[in-house]
C-alpha positions, 0 to 999 in steps of 0.5 A: 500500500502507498503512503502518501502524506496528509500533513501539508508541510508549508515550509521546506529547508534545503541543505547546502553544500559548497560542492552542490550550490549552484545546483540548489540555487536553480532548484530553489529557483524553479519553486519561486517561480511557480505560482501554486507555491506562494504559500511555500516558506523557503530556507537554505541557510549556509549552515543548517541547524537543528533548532532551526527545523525543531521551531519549524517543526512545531508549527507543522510538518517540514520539509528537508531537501538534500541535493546529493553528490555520491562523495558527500553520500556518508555525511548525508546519510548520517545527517538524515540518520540524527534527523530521524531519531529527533524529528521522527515522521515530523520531517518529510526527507526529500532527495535529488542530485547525481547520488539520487539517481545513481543509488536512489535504493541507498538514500531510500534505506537511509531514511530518505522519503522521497527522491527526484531521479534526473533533473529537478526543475520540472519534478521538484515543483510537481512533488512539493505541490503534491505533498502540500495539497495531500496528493501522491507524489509518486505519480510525479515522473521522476519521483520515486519512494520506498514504495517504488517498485521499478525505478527510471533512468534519467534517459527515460523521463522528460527532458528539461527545457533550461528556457523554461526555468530561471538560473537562480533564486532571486527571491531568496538572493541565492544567485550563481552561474548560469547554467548555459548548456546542458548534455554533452555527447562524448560519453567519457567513461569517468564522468557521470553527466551522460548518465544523469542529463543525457547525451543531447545537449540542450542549450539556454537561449540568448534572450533567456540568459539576457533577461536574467542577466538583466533581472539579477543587476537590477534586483541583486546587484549583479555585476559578474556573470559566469557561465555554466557548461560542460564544454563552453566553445559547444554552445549552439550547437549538437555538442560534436563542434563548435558554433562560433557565430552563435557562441559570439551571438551570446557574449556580445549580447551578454557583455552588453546588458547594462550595469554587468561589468564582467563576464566570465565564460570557458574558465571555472567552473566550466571547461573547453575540450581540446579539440574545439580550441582553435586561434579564431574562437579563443580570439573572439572570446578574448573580446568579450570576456574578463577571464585571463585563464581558459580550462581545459581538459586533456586528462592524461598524457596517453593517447591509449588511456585517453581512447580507453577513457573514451575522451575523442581526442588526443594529447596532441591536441591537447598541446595544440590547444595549449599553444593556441590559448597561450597565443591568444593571451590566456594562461591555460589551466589544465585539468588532468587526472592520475589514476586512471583505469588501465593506466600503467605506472610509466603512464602514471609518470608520463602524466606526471611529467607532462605537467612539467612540460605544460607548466614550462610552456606557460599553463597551469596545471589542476591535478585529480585522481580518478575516482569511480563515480556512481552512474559512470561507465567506470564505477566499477574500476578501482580507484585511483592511487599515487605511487611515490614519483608521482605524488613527489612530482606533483608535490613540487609542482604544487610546492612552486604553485605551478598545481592545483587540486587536492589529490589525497583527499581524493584518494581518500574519497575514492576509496570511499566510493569504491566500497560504496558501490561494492557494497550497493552492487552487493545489496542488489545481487541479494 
């Protein structure tokens, strides 16, 4: 038999996290802008207390909203843990982000209530108002409960039209990058975004980046902008090559909204792929946007480990975009990641040793080390570890603050991961 809530909750919390703001600041967003949730009381403080949801709860039923990522997954679960043995059934848990849809039986054996599967701007609305008005939130596609029998794929439900939804939350002054392009259609095996938001890639309009550009000078004080996109030279396009007339269509509209000072595009919290980086682009690019540095990922220093991988590009490439950003005045950031599945230890060094080349050339490097995301190709492989030479060579490129990125952290959290997903792909065998 389903449960379905009676109780009405007129107020929901949502927990902030660094790593997941910018996805809750769209979230947050999506329930100003729809009008059946006036009545809704909303919060997302930057730290979430206890007392806070206990005055909450005493005046009714409460919402708490988690967006998760599967490397924050341990503190969520225990953060839910102690919201259970306090609040009991006062407090209605829902959950989203990429742990939801990669693990949604975890969180929902963890004390979790309700989970929103793929992307949230259209299905959060949708569960909010149907706990509020006593309907059944699972007849909401997308949103599944411990009663949940089959659960979807990301793929199978409806895409989301970014048009149709704000960047950010106004209201509550939560404002971020503007999420510009979604989807990528490479389907690189350590990355979950083919998983989570698909392959086709789908793009914000120039007139909707413009009218909130222009909403958030006025109504918040906005004056620099960054995009948000998994590969920024894709925009306008299918993903597979750059569109420079349109990519220059949304920078020259953008630089001109009055009273934005800067704008920043293809830099973090977004990166370039390689083979899309050409003399012209990065040019015109250099016309419009305040960033002195272009992120790009190459990843490794092998061409085997990048087919492996599933990358669709070379390092020679990967050098070549080097050069031609240093040519075009940006200082290029370079992501790489050590560890990789398959990789050998002379690989390993190879990598390691590449960055010294990319640093004397002019770039800066960003180091990460592979770790086995849940709902990507390469959740199962073993995480990624540094064997002495490269963790002393990347040491003294981060010594010489030559390197970003916290390696052993990540080393850390991919041994985390990886027991994880042993232990879920174990409960499912059951």
């Amino acid at each position: 038999m389903k449960r379905v809530h009676q109780l009405c909750p007129q107020s929901i919390f949502f927990r902030a996290h660094p790593s997941s703001r910018y996805s809750i600041a769209a979230l947050i967003g999506s329930l100003e802008a729809d009008h059946r949730l006036v009545e809704l009381e909303i919060r997302a403080p930057i730290t979430l207390k206890m007392e806070a949801i206990q005055k909450s709860v005493e005046r009714g039923t409460t919402i708490v909203a988690h967006s998760v990522m599967s490397t924050q997954a341990k503190r969520v679960y225990e953060e839910v843990r102690r919201m259970r043995e306090m609040f009991g059934a006062k407090v209605i848990i829902v959950g989203g982000g990429p742990h939801a849809s990669a693990r949604p039986r975890d969180l929902l054996s963890s004390g979790f209530d309700y989970l929103v599967i793929g992307e949230g701007e259209r299905a959060l609305p949708e569960l909010i108002e149907s706990l509020m008005t006593g309907k059944d939130p699972l007849e909401v596609p997308g949103v599944v409960g411990r009663d949940t029998e089959i659960l979807p794929q990301p793929r199978d439900l409806p895409i989301v039209n970014l048009n149709d939804y704000p960047p950010f939350a106004l209201g509550l002054n939560i404002v971020g990058p503007i999420e510009v392009t979604r989807g990528c259609p490479f389907q690189c095996k350590f990355c979950c975004t083919p998983f989570l938001t698909g392959c086709r890639v789908r793009h914000r309009s120039v007139d909707s980046v413009t009218k909130w550009l222009t909403l958030a000078v006025e109504r918040s004080g906005f004056t620099r902008a960054w995009f948000l996109s998994p590969n920024a030279l894709s925009y306008g396009g299918r993903g597979m090559k750059p569109e420079p007339t349109k990519l220059e269509t949304l920078l020259r509209e953008s630089t001109k909204v009055e009273g934005l000072e800067e704008v920043y595009f293809g830099s973090f919290p977004s990166e370039v792929r390689p083979e899309f980086v050409t003399q012209p682009i990065l040019e015109m690019l250099r016309g419009y946007v305040a960033n002195s540095s272009v992120q790009i990922g190459l990843q490794s220093s092998s061409d085997r480990v990048l087919s492996s991988a599933n990358r669709h590009h070379t390092v020679e490439q990967g050098l070549r975009a080097v050069e031609i950003a240093l040519d075009a005045g940006f200082v290029p950031h370079v992501d790489m990641i050590f560890g990789l599945p398959g990789e050998t230890e002379k690989e390993l060094h190879d990598s390691a040793e590449l960055c010294y080349t990319l640093v004397n050339m002019g770039a800066k490097m960003h180091g990460h080390v592979f770790m086995p995301l849940p709902g990507s190709a390469f959740e199962s492989m073993p995480p990624g570890r540094l064997d002495h030479e490269s963790r002393r060579l990347l040491g003294e490129l981060s010594r010489r603050k030559d390197m970003t990125g916290s390696w052993s952290a990540q080393e850390n959290l991919a041994e985390e991961l990886w027991s994880q997903n042993r232990e879920s792909e174990g409960s499912q065998l059951k």
